[in-house]
C-alpha positions as CSV (number, residue, x, y, z in Angstrom):
1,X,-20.0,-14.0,-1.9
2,X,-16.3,-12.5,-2.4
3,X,-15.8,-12.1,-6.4
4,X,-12.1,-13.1,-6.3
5,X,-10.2,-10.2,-9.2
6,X,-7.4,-11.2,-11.5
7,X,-4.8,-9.1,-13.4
8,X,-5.1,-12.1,-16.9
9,X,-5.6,-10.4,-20.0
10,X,-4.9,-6.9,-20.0
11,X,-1.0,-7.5,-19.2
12,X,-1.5,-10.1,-22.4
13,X,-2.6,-7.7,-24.7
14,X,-0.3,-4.8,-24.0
15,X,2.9,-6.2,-22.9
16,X,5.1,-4.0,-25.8
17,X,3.5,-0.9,-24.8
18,X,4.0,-1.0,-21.3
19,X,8.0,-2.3,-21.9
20,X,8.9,0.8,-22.5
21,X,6.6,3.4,-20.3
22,X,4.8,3.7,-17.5
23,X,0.9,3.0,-17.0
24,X,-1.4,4.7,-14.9
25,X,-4.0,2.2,-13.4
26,X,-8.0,4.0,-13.5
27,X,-8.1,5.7,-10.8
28,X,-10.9,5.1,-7.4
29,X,-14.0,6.4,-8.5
30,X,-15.0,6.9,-4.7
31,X,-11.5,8.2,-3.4
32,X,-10.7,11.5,-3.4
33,X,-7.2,11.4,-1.9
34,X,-6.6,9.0,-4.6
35,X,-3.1,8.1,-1.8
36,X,-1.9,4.7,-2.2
37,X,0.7,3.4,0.5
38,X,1.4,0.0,-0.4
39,X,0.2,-3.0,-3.0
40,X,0.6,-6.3,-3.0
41,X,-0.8,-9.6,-4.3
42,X,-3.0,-12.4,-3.2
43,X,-2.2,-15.8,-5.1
44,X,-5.0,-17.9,-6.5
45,X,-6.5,-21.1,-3.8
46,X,-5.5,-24.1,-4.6
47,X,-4.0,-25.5,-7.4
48,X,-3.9,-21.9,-9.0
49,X,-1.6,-20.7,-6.6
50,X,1.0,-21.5,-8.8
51,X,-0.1,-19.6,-11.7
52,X,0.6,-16.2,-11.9
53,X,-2.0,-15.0,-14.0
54,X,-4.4,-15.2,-11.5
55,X,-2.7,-13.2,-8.5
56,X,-4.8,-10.7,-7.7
57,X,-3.2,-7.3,-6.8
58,X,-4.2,-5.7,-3.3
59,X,-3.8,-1.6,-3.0
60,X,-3.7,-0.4,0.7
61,X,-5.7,3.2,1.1
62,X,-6.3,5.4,3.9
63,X,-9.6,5.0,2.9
64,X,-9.1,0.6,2.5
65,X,-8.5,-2.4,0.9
66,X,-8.8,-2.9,-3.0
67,X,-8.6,-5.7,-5.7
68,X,-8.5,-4.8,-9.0
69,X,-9.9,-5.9,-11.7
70,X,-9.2,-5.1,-14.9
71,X,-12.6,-5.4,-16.7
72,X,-14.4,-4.0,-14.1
73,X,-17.0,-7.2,-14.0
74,X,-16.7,-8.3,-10.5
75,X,-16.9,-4.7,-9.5
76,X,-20.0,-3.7,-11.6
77,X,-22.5,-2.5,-9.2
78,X,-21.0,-2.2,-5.9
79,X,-20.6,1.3,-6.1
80,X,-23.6,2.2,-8.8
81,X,-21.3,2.3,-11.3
82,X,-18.7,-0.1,-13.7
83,X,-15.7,0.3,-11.2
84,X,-12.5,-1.7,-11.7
85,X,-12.0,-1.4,-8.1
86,X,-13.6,-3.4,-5.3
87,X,-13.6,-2.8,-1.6
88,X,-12.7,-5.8,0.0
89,X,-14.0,-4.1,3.7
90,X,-17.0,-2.2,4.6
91,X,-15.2,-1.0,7.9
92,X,-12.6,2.2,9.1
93,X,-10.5,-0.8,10.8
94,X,-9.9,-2.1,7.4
95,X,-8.1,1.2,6.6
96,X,-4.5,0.6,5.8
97,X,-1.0,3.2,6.1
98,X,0.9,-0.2,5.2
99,X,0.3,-3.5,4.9
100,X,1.1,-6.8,3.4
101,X,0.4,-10.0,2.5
102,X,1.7,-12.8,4.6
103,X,3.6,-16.2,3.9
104,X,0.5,-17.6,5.0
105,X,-1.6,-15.7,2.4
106,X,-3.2,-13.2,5.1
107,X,-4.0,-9.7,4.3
108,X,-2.2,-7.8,7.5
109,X,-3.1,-4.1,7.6
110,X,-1.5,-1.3,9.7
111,X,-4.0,1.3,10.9
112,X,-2.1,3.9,12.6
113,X,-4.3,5.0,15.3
114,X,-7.1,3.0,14.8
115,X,-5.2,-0.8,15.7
116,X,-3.8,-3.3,12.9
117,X,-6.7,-5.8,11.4
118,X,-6.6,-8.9,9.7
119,X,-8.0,-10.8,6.8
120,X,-8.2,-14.7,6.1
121,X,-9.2,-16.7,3.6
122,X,-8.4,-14.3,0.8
123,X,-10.5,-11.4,2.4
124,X,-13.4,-13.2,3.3
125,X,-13.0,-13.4,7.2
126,X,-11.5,-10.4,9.2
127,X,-10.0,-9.8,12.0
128,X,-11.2,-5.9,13.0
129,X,-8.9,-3.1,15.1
130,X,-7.8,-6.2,17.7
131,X,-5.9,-4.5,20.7
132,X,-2.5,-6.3,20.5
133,X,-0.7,-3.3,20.1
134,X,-2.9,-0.6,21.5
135,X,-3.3,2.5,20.1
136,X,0.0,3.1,19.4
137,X,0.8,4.0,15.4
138,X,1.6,0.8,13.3
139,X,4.2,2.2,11.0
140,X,5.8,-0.9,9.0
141,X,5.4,-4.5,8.4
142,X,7.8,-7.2,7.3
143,X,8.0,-11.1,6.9
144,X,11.1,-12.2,8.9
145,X,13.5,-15.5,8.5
146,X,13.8,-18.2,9.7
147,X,10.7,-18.6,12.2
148,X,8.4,-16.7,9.4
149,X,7.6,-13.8,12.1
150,X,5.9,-10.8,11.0
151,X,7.1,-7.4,12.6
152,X,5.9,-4.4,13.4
153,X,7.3,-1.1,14.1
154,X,5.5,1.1,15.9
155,X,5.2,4.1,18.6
156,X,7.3,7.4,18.5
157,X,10.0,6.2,19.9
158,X,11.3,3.0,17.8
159,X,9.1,0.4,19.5
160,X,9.1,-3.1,18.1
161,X,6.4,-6.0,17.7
162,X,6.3,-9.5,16.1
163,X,3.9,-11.8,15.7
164,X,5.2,-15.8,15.7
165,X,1.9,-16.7,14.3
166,X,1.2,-14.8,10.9
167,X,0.1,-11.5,12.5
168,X,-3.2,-13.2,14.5
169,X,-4.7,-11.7,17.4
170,X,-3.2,-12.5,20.5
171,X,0.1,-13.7,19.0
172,X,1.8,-9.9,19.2
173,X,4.7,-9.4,21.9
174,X,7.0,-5.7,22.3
175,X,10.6,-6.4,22.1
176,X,12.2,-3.6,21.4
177,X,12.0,0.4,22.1
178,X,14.4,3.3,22.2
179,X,15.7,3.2,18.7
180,X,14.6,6.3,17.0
181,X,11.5,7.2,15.1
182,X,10.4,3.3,12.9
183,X,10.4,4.2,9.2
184,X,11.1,0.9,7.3
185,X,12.0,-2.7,7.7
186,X,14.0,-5.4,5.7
187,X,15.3,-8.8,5.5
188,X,18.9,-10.0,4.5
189,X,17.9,-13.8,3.9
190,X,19.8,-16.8,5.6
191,X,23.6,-17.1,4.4
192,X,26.6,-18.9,5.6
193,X,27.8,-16.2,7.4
194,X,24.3,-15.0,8.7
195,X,22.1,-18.7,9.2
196,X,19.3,-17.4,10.6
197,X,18.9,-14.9,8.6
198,X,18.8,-11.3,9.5
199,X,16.5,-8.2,10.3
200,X,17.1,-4.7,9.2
201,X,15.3,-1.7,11.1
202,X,15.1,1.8,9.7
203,X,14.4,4.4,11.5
204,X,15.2,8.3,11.9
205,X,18.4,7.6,13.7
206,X,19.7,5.0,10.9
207,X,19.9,1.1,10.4
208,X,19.6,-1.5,13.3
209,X,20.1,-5.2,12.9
210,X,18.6,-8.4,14.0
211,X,19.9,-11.6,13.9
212,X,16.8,-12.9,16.2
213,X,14.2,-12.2,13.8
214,X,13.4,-8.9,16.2
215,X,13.8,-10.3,19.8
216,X,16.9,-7.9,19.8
217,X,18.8,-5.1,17.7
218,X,22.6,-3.9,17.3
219,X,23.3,-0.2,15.8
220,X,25.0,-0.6,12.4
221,X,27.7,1.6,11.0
222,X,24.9,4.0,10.2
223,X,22.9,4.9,13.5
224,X,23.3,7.5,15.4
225,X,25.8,10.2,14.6
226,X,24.7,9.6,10.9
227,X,21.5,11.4,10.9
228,X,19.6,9.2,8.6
229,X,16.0,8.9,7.7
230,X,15.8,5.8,6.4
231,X,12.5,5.4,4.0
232,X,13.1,1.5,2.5
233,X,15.3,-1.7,2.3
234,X,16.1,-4.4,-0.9
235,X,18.1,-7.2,-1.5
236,X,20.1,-8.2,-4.7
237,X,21.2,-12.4,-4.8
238,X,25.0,-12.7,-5.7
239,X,25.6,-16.7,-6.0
240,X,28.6,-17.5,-3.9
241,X,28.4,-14.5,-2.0
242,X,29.4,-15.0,2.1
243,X,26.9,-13.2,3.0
244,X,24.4,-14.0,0.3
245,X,24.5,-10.8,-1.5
246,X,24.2,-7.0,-1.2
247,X,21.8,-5.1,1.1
248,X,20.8,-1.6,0.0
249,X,18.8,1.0,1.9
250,X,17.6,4.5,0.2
251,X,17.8,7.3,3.0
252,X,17.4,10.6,3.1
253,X,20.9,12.4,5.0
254,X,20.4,15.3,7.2
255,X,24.2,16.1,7.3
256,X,24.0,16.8,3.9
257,X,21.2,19.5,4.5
258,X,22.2,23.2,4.4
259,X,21.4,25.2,7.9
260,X,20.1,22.3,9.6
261,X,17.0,21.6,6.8
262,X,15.7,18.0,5.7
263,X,15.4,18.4,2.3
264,X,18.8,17.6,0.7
265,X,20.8,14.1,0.6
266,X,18.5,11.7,-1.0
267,X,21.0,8.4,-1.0
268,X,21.4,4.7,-1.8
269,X,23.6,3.2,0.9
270,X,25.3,-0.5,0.1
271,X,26.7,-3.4,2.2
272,X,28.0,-6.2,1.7
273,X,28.5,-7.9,5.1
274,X,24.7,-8.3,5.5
275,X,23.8,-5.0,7.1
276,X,26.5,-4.8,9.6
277,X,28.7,-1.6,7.8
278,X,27.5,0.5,4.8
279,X,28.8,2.7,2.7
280,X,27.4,5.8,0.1
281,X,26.4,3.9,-3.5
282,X,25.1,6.9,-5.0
283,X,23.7,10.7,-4.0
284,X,20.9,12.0,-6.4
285,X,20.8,15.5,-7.6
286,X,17.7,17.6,-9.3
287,X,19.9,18.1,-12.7
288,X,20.0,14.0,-12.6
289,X,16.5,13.3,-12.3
290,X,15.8,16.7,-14.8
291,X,14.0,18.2,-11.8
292,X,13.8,22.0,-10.8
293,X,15.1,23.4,-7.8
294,X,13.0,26.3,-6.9
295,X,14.0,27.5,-3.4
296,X,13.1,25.8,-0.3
297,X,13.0,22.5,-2.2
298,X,15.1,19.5,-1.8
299,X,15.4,15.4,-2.8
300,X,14.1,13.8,0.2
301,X,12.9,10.1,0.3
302,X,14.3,7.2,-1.7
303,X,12.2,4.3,-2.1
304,X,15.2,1.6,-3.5
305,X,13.8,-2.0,-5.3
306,X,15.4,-4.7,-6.7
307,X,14.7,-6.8,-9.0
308,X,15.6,-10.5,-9.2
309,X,18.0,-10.0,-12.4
310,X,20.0,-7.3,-9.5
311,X,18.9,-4.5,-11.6
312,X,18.2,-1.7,-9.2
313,X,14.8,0.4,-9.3
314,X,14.0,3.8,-6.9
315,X,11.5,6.0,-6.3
316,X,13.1,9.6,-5.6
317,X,11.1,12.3,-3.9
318,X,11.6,15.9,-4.0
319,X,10.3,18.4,-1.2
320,X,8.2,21.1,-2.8
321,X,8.2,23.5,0.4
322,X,5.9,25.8,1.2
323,X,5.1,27.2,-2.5
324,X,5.8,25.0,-4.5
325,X,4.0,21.3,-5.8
326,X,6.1,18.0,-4.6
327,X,8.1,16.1,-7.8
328,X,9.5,12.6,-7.8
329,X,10.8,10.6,-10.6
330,X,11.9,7.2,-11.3
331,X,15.4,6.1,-11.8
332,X,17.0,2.3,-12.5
333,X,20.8,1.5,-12.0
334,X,22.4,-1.8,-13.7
335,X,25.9,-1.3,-12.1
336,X,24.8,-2.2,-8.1
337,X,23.7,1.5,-7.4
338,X,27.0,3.2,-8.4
339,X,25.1,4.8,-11.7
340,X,21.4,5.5,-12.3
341,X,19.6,7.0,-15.6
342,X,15.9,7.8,-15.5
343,X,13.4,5.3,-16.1
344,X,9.9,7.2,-16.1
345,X,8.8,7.7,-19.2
346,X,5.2,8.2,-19.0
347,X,5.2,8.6,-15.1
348,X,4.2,11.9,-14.3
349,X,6.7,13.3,-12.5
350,X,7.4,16.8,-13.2
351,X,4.1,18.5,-14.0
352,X,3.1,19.2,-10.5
353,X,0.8,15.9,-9.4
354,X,3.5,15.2,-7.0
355,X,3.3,11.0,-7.1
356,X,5.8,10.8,-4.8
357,X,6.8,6.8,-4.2
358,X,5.7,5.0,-1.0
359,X,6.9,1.1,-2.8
360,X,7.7,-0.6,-5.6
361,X,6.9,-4.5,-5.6
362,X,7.2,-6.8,-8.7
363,X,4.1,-9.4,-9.9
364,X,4.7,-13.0,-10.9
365,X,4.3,-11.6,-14.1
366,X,7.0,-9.1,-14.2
367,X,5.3,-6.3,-13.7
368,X,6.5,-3.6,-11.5
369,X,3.7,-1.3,-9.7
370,X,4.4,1.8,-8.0
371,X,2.2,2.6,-5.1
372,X,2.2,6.6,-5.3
373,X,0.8,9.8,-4.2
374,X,-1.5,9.3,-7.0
375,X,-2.8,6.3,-7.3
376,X,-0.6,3.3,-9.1
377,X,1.3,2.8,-11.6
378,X,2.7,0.1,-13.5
379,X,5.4,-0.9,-16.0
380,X,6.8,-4.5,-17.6
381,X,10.3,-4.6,-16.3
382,X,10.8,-8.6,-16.8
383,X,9.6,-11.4,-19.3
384,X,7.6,-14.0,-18.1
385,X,9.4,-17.7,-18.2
386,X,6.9,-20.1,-20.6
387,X,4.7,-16.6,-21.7
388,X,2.8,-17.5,-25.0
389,X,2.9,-13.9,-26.3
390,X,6.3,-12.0,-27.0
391,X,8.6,-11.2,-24.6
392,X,8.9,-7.6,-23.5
393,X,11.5,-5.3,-25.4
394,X,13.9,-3.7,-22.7
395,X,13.5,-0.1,-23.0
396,X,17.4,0.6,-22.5
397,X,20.9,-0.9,-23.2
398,X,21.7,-3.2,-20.5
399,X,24.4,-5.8,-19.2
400,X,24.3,-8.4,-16.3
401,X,27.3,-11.0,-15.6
402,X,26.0,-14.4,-14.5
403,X,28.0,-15.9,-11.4
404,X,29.0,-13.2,-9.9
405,X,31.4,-13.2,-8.0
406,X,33.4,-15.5,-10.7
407,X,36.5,-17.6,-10.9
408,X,36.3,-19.3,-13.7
409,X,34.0,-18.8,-16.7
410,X,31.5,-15.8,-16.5
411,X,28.2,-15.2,-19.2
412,X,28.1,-11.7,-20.0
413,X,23.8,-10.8,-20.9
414,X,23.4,-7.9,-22.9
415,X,20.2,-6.5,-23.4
416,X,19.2,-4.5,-26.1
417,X,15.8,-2.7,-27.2
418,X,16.4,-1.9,-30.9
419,X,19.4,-3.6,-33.4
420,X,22.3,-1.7,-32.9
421,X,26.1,-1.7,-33.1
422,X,27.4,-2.3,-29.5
423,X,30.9,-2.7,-27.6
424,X,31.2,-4.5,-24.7
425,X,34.8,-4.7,-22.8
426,X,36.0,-5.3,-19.4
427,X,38.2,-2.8,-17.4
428,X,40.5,-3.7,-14.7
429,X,40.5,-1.1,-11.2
430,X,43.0,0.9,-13.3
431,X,40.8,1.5,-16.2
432,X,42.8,-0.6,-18.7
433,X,41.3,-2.9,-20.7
434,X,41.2,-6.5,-20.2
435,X,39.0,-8.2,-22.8
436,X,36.8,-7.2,-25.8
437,X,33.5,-9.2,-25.1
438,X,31.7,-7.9,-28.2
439,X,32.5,-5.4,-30.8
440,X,29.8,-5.2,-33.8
441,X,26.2,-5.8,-34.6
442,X,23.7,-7.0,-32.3
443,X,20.3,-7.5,-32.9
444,X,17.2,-6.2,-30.3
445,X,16.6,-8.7,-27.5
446,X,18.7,-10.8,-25.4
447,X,22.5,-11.6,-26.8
448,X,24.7,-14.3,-24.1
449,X,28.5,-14.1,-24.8
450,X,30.9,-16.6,-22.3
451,X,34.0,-15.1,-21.3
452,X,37.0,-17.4,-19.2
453,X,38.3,-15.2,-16.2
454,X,40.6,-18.0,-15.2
455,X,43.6,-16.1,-16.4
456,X,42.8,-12.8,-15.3
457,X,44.3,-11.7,-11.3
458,X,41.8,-11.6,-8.4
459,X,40.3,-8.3,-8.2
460,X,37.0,-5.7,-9.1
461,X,36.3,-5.5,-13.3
462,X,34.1,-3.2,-14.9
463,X,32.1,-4.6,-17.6
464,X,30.8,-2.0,-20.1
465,X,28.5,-1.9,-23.2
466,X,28.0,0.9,-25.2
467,X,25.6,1.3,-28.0
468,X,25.5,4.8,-29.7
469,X,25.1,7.8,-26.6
470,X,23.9,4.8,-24.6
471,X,26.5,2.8,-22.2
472,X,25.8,0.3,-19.3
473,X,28.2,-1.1,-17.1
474,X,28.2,-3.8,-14.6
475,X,31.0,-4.4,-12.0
476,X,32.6,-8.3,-12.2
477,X,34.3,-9.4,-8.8
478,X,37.0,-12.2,-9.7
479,X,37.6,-14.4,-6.4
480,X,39.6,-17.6,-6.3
């Protein structure tokens, strides 16, 4: 019988310390890779599927599928040894490059060359190396609106798969090919201007769309002639919003790349018409991140996550080259992508290990995990709605605007990790000021202030708190 693994208790216990840095999970006693692609969580049966506290989180492996548990109970014995890990599959099918878990609660893993495989019932009945897709490699998986599809991208040359009923055997169909290399895919949800719903396909050309949940794909403003790699896709919510919010994508440019190389240009792209045109949010440097630049090295892949207070998280790799050991750091932006500071305190990232970023994902609990090059790690990024302990201190000075866009009255949420003296105004597009939100002391937490818009002309604010050397800023679109 399956021993089903929870993440209750541990979280509980240390929810200060991991507010303000990042946690390396134990590592697999049996790996020696120690390569995580993806993670992602299996909800509790039943009635429990409600309550976070018993998700269990999933880690996809080269060498297969894990659940982790943090006491190392469940696991005791399966490997001769008190291991926090557990193998959920016994076979080289079960072997994942990606994978996910479905809205159906299936465990859907991509193999590469060995065929994608299936798990039901929480693991305990599989589906091995079925021959939908052939032997073709099984690069990414997504959940699609509105008919819940799951797709696939897969084969050298930008094929595309999807699966109508939750990724089952039998249930795959091609319908796509020709686009470029298949990198990442991403959902814009349904809006008023976009129903259904829409797909968003990246691959070493640039970003395709879908407004057919994959049956058929138009070239964005970035394909072709851009040169993108495009390594991951998120969404931030803006109530009100035509198009439901703001799609971002973190490529990697070649145009940007002296002589012809791939190492330089590591990007966050934004649009807000759904995927359809995007322009450049922000280009990351070395002296940004506090990386070196020995030669030959370069910022390469950008893995971009949002979270569902629009705060911006990304993964930033950096090429070592032939000599020299791969870096990546972690960086968080509260002004939609325009600015980011670095948010990796305690992640490893410049003494050689190379944990390069393959996804972020955020637990029920508001955890965020970091499937890496080395293992995964995890930091509290969110407090938990109803939690019995205390809340988690942000680490940094922070400021959201709640709606936004606004045309009437706007809350302005400043976050702050220690009592401090703050500022908060608002800008117009000329830089002049237009309203002193807050000038004087605030104490650590979470501070609301209401501000009324009403008078002010239609237009782009900036919103900015400063606390000491530290200032946020968040951008306020007025619409009437």
């Amino acid at each position: 019988m399956l021993v089903l693994l929870t993440l209750s208790g541990v979280l509980a216990s240390s929810a200060h310390a991991q507010a303000v840095r990042w946690e390396q999970l134990p590592l697999i006693f049996t790996d020696v890779e120690q390569r995580v692609y993806a993670v992602d969580f299996l909800r509790g049966e039943g009635a429990d599927a409600a309550n976070p506290a018993v998700d269990t989180l999933v880690l996809f492996q080269q060498s297969g599928i894990f659940l982790y548990n943090p006491a190392g109970a469940a696991g005791a014995g399966h490997n001769g040894i008190n291991d926090p890990w557990y193998k959920i599959c016994r076979t080289g099918f079960c072997a994942g490059r990606a994978g996910l878990v479905t809205a159906a609660g299936s465990l859907l893993i991509s193999n590469g060359a060995l065929r994608p495989s299936r798990a039901t019932r929480r693991g305990r009945t599989w589906a091995y190396g079925y021959d939908d897709l052939g032997r073709d490699p099984y690069i990414q998986l997504q959940r699609a609106h509105p008919v819940r599809a799951v797709l696939a991208g897969i084969g050298d040359g930008g094929e595309t798969a999807r699966s109508l009923a939750d990724g089952a055997p039998g249930t795959w169909e091609q319908v796509g090919t020709g686009f470029g290399f298949p990198q990442s895919l991403g959902e814009v949800p349904p809006s008023p201007m976009i129903p259904q719903g829409r797909v968003l396909y990246g691959v070493w050309n640039g970003i395709l769309t879908s407004d057919d949940s994959g049956l058929s794909y138009q070239p964005s403003s970035a394909y072709g002639q851009a040169r993108y790699i495009v390594w991951s896709f998120t969404f931030v919510d803006v109530p009100g919003h035509p198009y439901g919010g703001t799609a971002y994508a973190g490529v990697q440019n070649l145009r940007e790349s002296e002589g012809g190389g791939e190492f330089q240009g590591a990007e966050v792209l934004r649009s807000n018409d759904g995927g359809t045109t995007w322009t450049l949010a922000h280009q990351f440097t070395p002296a940004e991140m506090a990386l070196p630049v020995p030669p030959g090295t370069g910022l390469t892949e950008v893995i971009v996550y949002a979270l569902p207070d629009g705060v911006l998280w990304a993964g930033v790799g950096q090429s070592g080259g032939a000599t020299n050991p791969p870096r990546a750091g972690i960086m968080r932006s509260t002004d939609g992508g325009t600015t980011w500071a670095r948010a990796d305190a305690g992640f490893r990232s410049n003494e050689g290990f190379g944990p390069g970023v393959f996804q972020l994902r955020l637990s029920r609990t508001g955890v965020l995990y970091a499937a890496t090059w080395v293992g995964v790690w995890r930091r509290q990024v969110m407090p938990v709605a109803g939690e019995a302990g205390p809340a988690a201190v942000p680490e940094e000075l922070g400021v959201t605007v709640r709606p936004n866009p606004a045309s009437g009255r706007v809350e302005v949420v400043l976050t702050l990790g220690e009592a401090s003296s703050v500022r908060v105004v608002v800008v117009d597009a000329l830089g002049r000021d237009v309203a002193v939100v807050l000038d004087g002391p605030v104490a650590a937490g979470e501070r609301v202030v209401g501000v009324d818009t009403v008078s002010w002309p239609p237009g782009v604010y900036v919103v900015r708190a400063t606390a000491g050397q530290q200032t946020a800023t968040v951008r306020l679109v007025v619409a009437r």
